[in-house]
ChimeraX commands (.cxc) that place a marker at each C-alpha (Angstrom):
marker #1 position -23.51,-33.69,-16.12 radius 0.5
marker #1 position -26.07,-30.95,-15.71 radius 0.5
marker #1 position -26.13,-28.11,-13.54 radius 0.5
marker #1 position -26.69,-29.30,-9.89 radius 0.5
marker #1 position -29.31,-28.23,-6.88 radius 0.5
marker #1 position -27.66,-28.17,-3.81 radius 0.5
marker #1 position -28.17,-31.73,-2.36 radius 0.5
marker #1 position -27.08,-33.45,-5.59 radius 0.5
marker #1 position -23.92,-31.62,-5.93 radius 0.5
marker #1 position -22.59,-32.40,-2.34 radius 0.5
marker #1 position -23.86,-35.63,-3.59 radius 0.5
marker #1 position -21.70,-36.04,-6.65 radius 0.5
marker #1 position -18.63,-35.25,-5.09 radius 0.5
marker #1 position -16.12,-37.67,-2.98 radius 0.5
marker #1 position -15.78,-36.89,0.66 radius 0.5
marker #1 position -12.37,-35.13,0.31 radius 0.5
marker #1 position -11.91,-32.91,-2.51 radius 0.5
marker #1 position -11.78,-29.41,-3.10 radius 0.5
marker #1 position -13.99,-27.39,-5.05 radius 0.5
marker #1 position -12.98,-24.51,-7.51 radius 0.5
marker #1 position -15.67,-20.92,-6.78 radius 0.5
marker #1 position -15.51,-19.22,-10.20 radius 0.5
marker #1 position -16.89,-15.57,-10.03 radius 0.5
marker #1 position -17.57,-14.59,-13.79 radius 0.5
marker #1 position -17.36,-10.77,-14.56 radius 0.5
marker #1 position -17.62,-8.77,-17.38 radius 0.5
marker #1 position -13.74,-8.02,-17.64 radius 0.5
marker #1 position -12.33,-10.52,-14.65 radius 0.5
marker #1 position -13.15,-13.91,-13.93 radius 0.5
marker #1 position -12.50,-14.36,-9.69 radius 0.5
marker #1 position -11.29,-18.10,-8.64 radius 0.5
marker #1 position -11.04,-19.51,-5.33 radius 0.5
marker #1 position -10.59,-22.75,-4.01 radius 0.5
marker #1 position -11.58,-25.12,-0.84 radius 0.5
marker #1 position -9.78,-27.10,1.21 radius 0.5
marker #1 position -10.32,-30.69,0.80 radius 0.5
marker #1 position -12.31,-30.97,3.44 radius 0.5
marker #1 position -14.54,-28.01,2.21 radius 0.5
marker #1 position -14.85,-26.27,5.23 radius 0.5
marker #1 position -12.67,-23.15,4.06 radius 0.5
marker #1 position -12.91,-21.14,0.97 radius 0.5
marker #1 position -9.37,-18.86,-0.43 radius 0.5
marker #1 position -9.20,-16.31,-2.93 radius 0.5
marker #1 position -6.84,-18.29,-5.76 radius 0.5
marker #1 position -6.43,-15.94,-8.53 radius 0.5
marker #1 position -8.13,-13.63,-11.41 radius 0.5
marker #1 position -8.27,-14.71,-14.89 radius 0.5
marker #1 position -8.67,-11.44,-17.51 radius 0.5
marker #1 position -11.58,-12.37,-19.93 radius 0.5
marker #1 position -10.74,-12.88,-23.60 radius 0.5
marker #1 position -12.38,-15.48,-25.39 radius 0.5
marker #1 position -13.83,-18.03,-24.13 radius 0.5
marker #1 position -11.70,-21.29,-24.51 radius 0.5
marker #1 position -8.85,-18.79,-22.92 radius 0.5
marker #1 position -10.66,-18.15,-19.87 radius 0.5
marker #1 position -11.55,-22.16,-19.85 radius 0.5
marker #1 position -7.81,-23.28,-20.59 radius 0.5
marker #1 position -6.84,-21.03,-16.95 radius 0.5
marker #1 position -10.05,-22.43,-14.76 radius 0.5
marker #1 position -9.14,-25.76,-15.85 radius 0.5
marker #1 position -4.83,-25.46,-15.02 radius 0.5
marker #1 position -6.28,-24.00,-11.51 radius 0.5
marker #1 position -8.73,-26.81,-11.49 radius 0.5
marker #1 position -6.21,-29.47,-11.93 radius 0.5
marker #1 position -3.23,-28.43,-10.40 radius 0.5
marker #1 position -5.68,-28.03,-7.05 radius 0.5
marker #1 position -7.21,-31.34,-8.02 radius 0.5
marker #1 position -10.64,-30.27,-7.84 radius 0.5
marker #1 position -13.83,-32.40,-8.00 radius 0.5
marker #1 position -16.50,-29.81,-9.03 radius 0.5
marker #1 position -16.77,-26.30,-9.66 radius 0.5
marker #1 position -19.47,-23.33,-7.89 radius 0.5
marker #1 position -20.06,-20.62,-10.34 radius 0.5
marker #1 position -21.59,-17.41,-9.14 radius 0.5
marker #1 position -25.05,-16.65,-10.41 radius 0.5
marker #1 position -25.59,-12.84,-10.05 radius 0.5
marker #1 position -29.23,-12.87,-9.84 radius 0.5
marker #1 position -31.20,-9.34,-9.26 radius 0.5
marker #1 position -32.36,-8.22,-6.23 radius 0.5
marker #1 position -35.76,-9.48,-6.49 radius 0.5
marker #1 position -34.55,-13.25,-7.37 radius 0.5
marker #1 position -35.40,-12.93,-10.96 radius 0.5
marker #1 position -32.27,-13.84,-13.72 radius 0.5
marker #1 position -30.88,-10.48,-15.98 radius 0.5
marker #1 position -28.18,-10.85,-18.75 radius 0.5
marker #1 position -25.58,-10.89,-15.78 radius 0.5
marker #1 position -27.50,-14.25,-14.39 radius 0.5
marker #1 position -27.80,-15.58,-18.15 radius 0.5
marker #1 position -24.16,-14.72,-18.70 radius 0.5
marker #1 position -23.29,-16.96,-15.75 radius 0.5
marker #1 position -25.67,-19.85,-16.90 radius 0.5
marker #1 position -24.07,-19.74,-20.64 radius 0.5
marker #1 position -20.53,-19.97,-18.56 radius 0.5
marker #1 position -21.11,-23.09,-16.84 radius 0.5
marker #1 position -23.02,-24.89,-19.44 radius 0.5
marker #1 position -19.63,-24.13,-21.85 radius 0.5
marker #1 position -17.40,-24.74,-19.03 radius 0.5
marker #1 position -19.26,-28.22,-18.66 radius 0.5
marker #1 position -18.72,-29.11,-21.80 radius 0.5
marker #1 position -15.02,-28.50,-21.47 radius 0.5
marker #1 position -14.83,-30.69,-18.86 radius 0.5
marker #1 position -17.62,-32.30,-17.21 radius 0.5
marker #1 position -17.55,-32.16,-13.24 radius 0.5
marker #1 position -20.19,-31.52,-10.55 radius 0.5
marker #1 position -21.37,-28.01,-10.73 radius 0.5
marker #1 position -23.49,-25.82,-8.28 radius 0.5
marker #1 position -24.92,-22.39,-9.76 radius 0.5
marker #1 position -24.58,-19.80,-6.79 radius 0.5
marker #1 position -26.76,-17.03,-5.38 radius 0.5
marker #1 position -23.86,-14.64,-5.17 radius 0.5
marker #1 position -25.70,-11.65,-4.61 radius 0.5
marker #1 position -24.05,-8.77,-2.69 radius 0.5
marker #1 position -20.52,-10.78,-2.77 radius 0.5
marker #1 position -18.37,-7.96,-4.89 radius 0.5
marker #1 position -20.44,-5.32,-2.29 radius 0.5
marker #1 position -19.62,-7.07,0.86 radius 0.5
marker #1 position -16.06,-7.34,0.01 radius 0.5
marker #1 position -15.62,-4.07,-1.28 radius 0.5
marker #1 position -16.87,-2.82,1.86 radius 0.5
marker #1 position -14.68,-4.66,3.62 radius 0.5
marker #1 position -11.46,-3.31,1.56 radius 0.5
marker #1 position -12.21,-0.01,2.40 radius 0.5
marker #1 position -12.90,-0.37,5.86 radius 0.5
marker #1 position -9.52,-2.11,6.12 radius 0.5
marker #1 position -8.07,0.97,4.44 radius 0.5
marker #1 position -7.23,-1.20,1.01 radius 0.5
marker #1 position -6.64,1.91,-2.17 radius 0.5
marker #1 position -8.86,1.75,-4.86 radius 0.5
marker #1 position -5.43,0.45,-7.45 radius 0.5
marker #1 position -5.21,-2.50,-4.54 radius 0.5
marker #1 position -9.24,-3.15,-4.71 radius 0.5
marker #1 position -9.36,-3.36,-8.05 radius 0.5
marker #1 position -6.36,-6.24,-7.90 radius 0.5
marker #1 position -7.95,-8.03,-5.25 radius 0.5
marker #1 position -11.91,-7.80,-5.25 radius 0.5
marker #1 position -12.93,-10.42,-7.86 radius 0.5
marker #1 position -11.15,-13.24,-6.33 radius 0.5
marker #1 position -12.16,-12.33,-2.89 radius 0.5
marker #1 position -15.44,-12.16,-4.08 radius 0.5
marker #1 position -15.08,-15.56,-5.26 radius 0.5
marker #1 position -14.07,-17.02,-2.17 radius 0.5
marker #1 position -16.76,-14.76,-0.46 radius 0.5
marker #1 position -19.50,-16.86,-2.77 radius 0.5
marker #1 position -17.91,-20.06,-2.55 radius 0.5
marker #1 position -17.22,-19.73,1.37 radius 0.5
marker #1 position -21.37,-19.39,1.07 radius 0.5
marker #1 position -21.93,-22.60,-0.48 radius 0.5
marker #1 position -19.55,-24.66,1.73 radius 0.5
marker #1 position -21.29,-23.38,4.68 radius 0.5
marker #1 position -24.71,-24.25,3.43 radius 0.5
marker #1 position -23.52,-27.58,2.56 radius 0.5
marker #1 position -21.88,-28.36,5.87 radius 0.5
marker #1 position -25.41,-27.01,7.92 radius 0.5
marker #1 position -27.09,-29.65,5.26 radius 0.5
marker #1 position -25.35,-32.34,6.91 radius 0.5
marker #1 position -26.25,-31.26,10.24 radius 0.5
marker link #1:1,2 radius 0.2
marker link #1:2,3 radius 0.2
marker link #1:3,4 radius 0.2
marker link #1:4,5 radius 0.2
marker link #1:5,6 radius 0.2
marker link #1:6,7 radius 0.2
marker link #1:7,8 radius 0.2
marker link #1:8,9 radius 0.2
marker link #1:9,10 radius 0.2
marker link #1:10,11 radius 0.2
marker link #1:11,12 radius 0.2
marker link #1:12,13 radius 0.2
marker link #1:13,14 radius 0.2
marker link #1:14,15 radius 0.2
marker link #1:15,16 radius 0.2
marker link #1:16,17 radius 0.2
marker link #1:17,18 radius 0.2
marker link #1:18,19 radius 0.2
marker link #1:19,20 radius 0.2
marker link #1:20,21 radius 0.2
marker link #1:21,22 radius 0.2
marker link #1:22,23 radius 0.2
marker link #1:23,24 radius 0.2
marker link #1:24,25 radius 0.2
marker link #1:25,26 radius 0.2
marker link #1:26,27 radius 0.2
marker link #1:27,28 radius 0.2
marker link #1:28,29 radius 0.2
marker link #1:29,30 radius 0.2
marker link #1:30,31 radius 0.2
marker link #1:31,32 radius 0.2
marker link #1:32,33 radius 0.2
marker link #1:33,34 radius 0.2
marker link #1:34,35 radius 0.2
marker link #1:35,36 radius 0.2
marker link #1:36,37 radius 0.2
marker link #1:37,38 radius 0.2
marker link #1:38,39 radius 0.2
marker link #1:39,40 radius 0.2
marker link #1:40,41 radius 0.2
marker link #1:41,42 radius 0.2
marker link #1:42,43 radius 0.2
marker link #1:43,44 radius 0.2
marker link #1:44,45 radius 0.2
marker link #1:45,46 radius 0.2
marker link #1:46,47 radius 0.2
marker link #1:47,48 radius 0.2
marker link #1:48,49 radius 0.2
marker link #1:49,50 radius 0.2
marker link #1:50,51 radius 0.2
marker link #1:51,52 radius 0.2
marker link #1:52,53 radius 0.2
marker link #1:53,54 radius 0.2
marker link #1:54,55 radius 0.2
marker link #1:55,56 radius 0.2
marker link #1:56,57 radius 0.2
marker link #1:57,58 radius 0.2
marker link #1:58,59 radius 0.2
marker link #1:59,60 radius 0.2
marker link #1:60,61 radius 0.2
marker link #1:61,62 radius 0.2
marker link #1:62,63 radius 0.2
marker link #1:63,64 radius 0.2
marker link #1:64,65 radius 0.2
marker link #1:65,66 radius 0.2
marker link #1:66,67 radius 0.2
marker link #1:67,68 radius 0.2
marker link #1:68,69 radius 0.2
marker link #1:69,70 radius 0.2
marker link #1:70,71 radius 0.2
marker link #1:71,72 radius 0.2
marker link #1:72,73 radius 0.2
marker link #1:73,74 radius 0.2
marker link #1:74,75 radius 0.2
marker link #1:75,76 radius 0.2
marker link #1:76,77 radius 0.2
marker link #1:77,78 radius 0.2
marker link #1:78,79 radius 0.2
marker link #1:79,80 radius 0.2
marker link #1:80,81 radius 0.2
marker link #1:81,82 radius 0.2
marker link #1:82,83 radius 0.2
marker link #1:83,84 radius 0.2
marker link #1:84,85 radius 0.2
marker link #1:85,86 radius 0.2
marker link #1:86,87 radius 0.2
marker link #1:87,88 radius 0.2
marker link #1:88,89 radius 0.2
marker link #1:89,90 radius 0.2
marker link #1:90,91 radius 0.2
marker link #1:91,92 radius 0.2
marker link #1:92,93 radius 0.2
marker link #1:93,94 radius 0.2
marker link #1:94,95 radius 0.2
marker link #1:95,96 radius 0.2
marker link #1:96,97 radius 0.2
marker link #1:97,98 radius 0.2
marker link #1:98,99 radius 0.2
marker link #1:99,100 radius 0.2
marker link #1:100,101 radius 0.2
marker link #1:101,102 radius 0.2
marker link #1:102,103 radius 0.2
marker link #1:103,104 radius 0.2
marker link #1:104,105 radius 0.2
marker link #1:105,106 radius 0.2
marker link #1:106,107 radius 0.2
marker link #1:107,108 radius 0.2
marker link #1:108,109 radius 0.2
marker link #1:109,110 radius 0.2
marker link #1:110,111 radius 0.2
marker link #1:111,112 radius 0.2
marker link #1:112,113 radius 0.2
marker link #1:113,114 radius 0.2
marker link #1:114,115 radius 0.2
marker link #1:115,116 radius 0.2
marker link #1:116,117 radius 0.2
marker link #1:117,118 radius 0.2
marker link #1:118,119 radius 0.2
marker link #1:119,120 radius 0.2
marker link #1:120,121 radius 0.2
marker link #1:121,122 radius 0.2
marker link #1:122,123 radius 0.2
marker link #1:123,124 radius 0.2
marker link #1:124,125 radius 0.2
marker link #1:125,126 radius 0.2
marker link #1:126,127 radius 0.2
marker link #1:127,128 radius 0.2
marker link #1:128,129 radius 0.2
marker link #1:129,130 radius 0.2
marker link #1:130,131 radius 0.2
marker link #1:131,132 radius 0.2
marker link #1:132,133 radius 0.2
marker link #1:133,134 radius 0.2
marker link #1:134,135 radius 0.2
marker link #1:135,136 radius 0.2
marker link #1:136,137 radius 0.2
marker link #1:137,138 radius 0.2
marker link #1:138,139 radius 0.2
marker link #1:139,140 radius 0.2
marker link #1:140,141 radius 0.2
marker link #1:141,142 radius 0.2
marker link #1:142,143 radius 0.2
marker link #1:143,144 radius 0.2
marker link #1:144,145 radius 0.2
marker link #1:145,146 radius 0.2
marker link #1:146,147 radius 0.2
marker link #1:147,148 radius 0.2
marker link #1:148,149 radius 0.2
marker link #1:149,150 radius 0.2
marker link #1:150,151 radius 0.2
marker link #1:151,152 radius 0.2
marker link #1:152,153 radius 0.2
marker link #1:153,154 radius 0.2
marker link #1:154,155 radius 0.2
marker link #1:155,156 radius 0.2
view
């Protein structure tokens, strides 16, 4: 399946299901999950990165043990809109993780996301030791939390 545009993801997937958010860093990969009605996004869990089947093996135990039906992955484009190694990083994720295991997947503007919760850890107080636990799969939820919403004003 190739990598979806918004209306043909929400397409491809079944009316209840959740959907696995996969924030791919450098040194953490963030996961969240939806609800199965896909109105609510949760941080899940933080895989380390080693290589790459590894990291795949964890996303897909999360994956099926939630029983998923597609996957967002974060797409860290610049500020301007225009794609960087971070963005092609992301792109080279999902096309391997794809080929893993072949499922609905929506590449995600997640611009901002690891600022916005940062910010928010340290105006609740959070240490930097706890932010550092925390932050990638919050950030995750963050980004996926962004796609639900857009595609539940889509059906609107």
């Amino acid at each position: 399946m190739p990598l979806l545009d918004l209306p043909d993801f929400a397409a491809a997937l079944p009316a209840r299901a959740a959907i696995l958010g996969i924030d791919p860093g450098e040194k953490r990969i963030g996961v969240a999950v939806s609800d199965t009605t896909r109105l609510i996004a949760s941080s899940l869990d933080t895989v380390a990165r080693s290589k790459f089947a590894a990291d795949a093996e964890a996303i897909l135990k999360l994956y099926d043990q939630r029983q998923c039906a597609g996957y967002v992955i974060g797409l860290p484009l610049n500020m301007d809109g225009s794609s960087g190694p971070s963005a092609q990083s992301a792109r080279a994720f999902a096309r391997n993780l794809i080929a893993k295991r072949d499922a609905p997947l929506l590449l995600w503007d997640e611009r901002l996301s690891t600022a916005a919760v940062t910010r928010t850890l340290i105006e609740g107080d959070a240490s930097r030791r706890r932010r550092g636990e925390v932050v990638d799969k919050m950030a995750a939820a963050y980004m996926l939390q962004g796609a639900l919403d857009a595609m539940q004003e889509r059906k609107a």
